[in-house]
N, C-alpha and C positions, 0 to 999 in steps of 0.2 A: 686469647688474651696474651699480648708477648709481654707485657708489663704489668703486675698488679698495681704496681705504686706509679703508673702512669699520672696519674690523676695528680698526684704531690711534684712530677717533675713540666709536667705540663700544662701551662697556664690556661684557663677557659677565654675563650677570643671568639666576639661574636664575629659575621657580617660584615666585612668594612661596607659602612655609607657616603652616598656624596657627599659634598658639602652642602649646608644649610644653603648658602646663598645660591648654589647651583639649583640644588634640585628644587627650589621652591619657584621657580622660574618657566618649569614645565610639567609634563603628568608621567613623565617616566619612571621607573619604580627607584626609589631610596636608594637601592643597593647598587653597592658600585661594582665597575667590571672589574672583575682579573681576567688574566692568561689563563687558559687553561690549565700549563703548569702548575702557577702559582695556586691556585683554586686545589687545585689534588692535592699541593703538597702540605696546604694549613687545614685542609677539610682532616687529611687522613692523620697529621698530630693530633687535631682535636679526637678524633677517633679512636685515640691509645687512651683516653681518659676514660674510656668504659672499664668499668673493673671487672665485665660479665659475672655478674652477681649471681649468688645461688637461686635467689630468690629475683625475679628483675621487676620489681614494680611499674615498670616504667609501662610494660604491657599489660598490664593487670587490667581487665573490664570496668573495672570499680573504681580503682584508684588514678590508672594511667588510661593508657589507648583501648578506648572502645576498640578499636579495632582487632586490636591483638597485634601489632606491627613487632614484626620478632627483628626488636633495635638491636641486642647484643651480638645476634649473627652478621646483620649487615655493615655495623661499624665495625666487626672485627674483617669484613672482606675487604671494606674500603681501609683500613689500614694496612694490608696485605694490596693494595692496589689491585683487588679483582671488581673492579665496581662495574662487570657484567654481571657477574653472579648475585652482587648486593643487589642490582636492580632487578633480579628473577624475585631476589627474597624479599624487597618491599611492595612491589606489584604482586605479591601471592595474598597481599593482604591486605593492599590500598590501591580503588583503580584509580585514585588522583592523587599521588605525593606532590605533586610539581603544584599543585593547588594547595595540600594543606602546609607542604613545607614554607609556603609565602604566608597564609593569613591563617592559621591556626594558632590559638593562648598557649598550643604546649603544655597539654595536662602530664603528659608523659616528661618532662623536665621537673615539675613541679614535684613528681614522683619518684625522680632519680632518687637512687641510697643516697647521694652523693649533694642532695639537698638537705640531709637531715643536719649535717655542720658547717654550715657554706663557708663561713671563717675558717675551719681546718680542714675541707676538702677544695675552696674555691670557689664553690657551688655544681651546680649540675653539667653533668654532659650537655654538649650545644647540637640535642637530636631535631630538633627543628634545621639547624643549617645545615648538616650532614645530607638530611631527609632528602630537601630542595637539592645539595649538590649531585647526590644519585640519578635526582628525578631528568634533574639539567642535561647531566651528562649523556643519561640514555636515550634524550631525543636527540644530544648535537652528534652522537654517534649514530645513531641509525638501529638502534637497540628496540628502540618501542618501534611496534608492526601491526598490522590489520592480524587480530586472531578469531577469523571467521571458525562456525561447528563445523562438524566436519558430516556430520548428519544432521537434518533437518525432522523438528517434531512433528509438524504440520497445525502445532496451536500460534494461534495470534493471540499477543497482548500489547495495551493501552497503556504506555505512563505519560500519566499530566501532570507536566510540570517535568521542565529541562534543570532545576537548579540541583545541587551536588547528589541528594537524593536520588532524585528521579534519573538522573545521570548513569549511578552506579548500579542501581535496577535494572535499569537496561542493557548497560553490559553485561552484566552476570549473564540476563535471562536470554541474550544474542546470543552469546558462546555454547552457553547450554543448548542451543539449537530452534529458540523459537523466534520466529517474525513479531518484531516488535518495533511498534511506532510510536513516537513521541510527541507529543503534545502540546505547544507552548504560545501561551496567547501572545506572548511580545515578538514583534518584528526578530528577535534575532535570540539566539540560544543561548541558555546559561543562570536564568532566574539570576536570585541576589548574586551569583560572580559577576555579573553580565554588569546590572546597571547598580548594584547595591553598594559592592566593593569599588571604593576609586581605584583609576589606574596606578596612581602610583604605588598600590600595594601586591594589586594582581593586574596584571598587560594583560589585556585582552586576548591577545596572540597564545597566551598560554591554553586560554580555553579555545580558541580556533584550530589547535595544532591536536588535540585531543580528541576534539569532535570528529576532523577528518578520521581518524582512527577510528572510531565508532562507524563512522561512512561505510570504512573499507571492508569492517567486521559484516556489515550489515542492518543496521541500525536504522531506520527509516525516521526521519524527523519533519515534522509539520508546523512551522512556524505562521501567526496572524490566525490562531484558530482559536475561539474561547468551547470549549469544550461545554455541552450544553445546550450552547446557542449555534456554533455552525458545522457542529455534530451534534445531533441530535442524542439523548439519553438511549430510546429505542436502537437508534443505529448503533450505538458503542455496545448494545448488549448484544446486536445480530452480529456486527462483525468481529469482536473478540471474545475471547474465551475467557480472558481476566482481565482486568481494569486495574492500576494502583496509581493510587492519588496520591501526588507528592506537590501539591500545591502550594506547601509555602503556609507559614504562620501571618501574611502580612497585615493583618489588622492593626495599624498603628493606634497606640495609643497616647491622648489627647487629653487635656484638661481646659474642656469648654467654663468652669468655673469661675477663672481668672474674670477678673472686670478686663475687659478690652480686646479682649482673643481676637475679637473681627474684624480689630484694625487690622491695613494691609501693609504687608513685612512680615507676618510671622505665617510660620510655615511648619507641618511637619519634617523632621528629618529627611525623610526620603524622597519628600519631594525635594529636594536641596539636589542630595546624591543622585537621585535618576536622574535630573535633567542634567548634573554636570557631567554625569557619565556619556548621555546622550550627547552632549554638544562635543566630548572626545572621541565619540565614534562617526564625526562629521554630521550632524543633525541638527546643526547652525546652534548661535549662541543663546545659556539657558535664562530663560525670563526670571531666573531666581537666583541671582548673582550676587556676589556679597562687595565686588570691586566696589572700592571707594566708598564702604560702608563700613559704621560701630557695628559687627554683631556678637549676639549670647548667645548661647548654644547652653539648653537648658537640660542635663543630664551628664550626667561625668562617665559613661561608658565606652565601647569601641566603636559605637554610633556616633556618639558626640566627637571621640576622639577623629573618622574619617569626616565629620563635618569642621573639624578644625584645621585639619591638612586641607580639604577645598578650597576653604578661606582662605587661606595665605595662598594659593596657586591662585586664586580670582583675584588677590590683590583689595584686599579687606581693609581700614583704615586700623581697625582695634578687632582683639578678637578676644572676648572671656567665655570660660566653660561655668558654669554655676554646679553645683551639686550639695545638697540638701544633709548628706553624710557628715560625719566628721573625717576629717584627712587619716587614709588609714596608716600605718607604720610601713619605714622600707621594709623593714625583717620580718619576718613571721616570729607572730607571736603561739609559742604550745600551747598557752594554755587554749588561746580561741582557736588555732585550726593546725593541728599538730600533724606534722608528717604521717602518712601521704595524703593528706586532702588536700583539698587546694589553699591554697594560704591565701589569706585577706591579707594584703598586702599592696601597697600605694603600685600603680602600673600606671607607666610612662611608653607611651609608641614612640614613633619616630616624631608624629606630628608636633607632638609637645616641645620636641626640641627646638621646634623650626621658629617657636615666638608663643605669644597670646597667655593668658593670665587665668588661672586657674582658685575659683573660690569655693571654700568649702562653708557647709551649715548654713547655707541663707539659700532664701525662696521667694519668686514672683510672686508679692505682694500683687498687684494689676499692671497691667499696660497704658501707657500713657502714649495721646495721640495726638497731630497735625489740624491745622485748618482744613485739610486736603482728605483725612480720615485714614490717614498713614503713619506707623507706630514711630515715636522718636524718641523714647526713652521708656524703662521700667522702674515701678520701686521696687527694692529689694530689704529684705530683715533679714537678720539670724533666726535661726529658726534650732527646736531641739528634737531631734526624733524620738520618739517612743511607741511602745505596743501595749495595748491592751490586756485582759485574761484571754481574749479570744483570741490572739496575735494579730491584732488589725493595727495597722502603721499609725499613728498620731503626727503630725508635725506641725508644729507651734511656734507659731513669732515670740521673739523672748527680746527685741531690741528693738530702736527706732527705725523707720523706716528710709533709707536713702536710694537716693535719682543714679538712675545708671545709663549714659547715652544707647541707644540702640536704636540702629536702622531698618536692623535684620532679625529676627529672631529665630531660632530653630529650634522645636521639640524633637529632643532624643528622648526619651522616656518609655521606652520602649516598647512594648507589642502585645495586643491582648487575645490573639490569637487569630484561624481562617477565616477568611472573609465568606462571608457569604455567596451565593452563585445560584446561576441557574441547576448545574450541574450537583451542587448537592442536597438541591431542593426534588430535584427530578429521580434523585438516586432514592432519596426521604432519608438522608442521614441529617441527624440532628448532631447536636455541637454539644461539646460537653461543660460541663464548670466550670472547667477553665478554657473553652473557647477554640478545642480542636477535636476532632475525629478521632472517638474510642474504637479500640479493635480487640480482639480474644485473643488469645496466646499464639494463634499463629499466622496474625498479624491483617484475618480478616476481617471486615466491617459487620454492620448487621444489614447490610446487602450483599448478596450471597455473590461472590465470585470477585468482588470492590475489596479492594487490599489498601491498605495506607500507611505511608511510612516519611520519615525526617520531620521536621517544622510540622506539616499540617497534622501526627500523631504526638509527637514532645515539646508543641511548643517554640517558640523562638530557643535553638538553641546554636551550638558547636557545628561547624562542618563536618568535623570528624564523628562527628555521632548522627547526622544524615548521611554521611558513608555509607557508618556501623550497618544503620538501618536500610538501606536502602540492599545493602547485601543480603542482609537477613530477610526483607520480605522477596526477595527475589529467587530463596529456598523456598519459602512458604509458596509462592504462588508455582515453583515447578512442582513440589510435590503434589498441590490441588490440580496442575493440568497431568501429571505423569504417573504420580503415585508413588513417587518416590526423585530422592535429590543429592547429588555430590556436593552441590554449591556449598560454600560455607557459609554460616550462620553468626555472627559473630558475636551478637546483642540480641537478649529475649526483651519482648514489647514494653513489661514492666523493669528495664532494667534504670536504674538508676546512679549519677557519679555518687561517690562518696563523698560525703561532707559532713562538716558539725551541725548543729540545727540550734 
């Protein structure tokens, strides 16, 4: 730290972004280019704003980065300009920065000392942008490389499911020395990066350029294959020695309740996202487009929010987010969510800025439909939320009912966990209460050798914490084939973030 009082002499400066009217015009990411010059030389002032704390919350399992991402080292290399060395130190403990630096919430910001007075520190270090410029930098140098074992175990394993989990499982368990092939029913790698996240938050290129590097290590991938059905359950048990289900949480959830739901226009979310994803990856144009349409977007999340960037890149005529909440405060309020948990606090993406109308406390009343039996409008009320003694949500009309044009609608409301399958009907794992795959402390199923880690064990959750996970069952299953493990560990199964309740 060559400055403790960095922080007071150097202003916090995100990202520069393009312009509204540029970028909303095509699916390239937000962020705009610099020079490479220019990119070092604001990355590494940002980077004098670490005070390298005694204490650094910002890595904390609980508070900040599941992962354990040792921030204060690598910001103080990248401010010293060794950002070879910083990308040794973020890669020692994230196989994807270049991924979470682009779509990650930054629990590790929220956690910064330097958030506890944003008025008289600024706010937080800008470890999210720093993260991406490491990540950047050491692939346009030539930095990241194929780190094939250097000994071979001679055990195979199984991960299913290519999205960030499943991902970092397999690298671990490559390097470590075992044959390992990957699993992924969609046409092409990457689970939610691939088709979930629009491009213009993560290029696709980012996850292509990573994947080759798994290639090079060794990494065996099998794309168009529903595991179950054209791998049999038997065969996955003769030909691997361990199995880890990284499937994904993707149970959408849905509220068939509504009068009208089965007018046509309303969609889940992801069917929105996957097909626009799909039409940017040249898969011709998606039959679920919002061009030249009113639509709602029914949930105020980062699902709604990438269904709101869509719409304005498909050329929507109107676009509102609805959310059932009261609007929460810019600032963090102590006494509800006091340093370091995560602050309930109003959150704006980029998409928000680009246009469309954001309402808080009111709820789809029903759907109102066409001659044709196509949605053209909802009523909508204020509505108040409350909970019960058993904390079950209440939400209640408390106003008259008014017409809101819509062409399109889309449920973000998020996810009630794994979907069902052949594969883990065939395995006899059952679902738990809340709708994903329980495991015992080191992180096996109650099918003896079947491992499971990110989304399909916690749930719709953080990338960074399918990381976590994905490292950590990747210990667990070298010690059940070896007996023993270097990998690191970085998250136990029941670990939980810190929060108020």
């Amino acid at each position: 730290m060559a400055d403790p009082h960095g922080f007071l002499t150097v202003n916090k400066r995100e990202a520069p972004k393009r312009p509204v009217s540029e970028r909303v015009r095509d699916w390239a990411e937000v962020g705009a280019e610099q020079s490479a010059e220019t990119r070092a030389a604001d990355v590494a002032q940002q980077a004098t704003r670490c005070m390298d704390c005694g204490i650094p919350f910002c890595h904390s399992g609980s508070a900040g980065c599941p992962l354990g991402n040792l921030i204060p080292e690598w910001n103080d290399l990248v401010r010293r300009g060794r950002w070879d060395a910083a990308a040794d130190r973020l890669h020692a403990t994230n196989n994807f920065p270049e991924v979470t630096g682009r779509i990650c919430p930054a629990p590790c910001e929220a956690a910064c000392v330097l958030s506890i007075a944003e008025n008289d520190t600024g706010g937080s270090v800008t470890i999210k942008r720093i993260e991406q410029a490491i990540a950047d930098v050491a692939f346009e140098t030539g930095a990241v490389a194929p780190r094939p074992a250097i000994v071979s175990t001679g055990h195979r394993v199984a991960v299913v499911g290519s999205g960030p989990g499943g991902l970092a499982a397999a690298q671990q368990l490559t390097r470590a020395g075992h044959a390992v092939t990957v699993f992924e029913r969609d046409d092409r790698l990457g689970g939610l990066l691939r088709y979930g996240i629009p491009a213009f938050k993560l290029d696709k290129a980012v996850i292509d350029r990573r994947i080759e590097q798994m290639r090079g290590e060794g990494t065996r991938f099998v794309t168009d294959c529903e595991v179950g059905v054209d791998v049999t359950v038997p065969r996955l048990r003769e030909e691997f020695g361990a199995v880890v289900l990284a499937v994904g949480a993707l149970r959408a959830r849905d509220n068939t309740e509504v009068r009208g739901r089965e007018l046509e226009g309303i969609h889940l979310a992801m069917e929105h996202l996957v097909l626009a994803n799909r039409e940017c990856e040249g898969d011709g144009p998606s039959p679920v487009t919002a061009h030249g349409k009113h639509v709602v977007i029914i949930g105020g999340g980062d699902t709604g929010a990438d269904c709101l960037g869509t719409a304005h890149r498909q050329g929507a005529l109107s676009v509102t987010q609805l959310d059932y909440h009261a609007e929460a405060p810019v600032v963090r309020d102590d006494e509800r969510s006091p340093w370091p948990s995560w602050p309930m606090v109003l959150r704006t993406s980029p998409a928000h800025a680009e246009g469309g109308v954001r309402r808080y406390e009111v709820a789809v009343q029903r759907f109102l439909g066409d001659e044709r039996g196509r949605v053209r409008a909802m009523s909508l009320a204020e509505v108040r939320v409350s909970r019960d003694e058993q904390g079950r949500r209440h939400i209640a009309p408390v106003g008259e009912e008014v017409e809101l044009p819509c062409d399109l609608a889309l449920l973000a409301i998020g996810f009630e966990g794994v979907e069902r399958s052949a594969l883990l009907d065939g395995l006899e794992l059952p679902l738990s209460g809340r709708g994903v795959l329980s495991c015992g402390p080191n992180w096996q199923t109650s099918s003896p050798g079947v491992f499971v880690c990110g989304d399909a064990h916690r749930g719709a959750s953080l990338v960074v914490w399918a990381i976590a996970e994905g490292r950590s069952v990747a210990h667990a299953v070298d010690v059940f084939l070896t007996g023993d493990s270097d990998l690191p560990s970085p998250v136990h199964p029941t670990a939980l973030p810190l929060e108020v309740l």
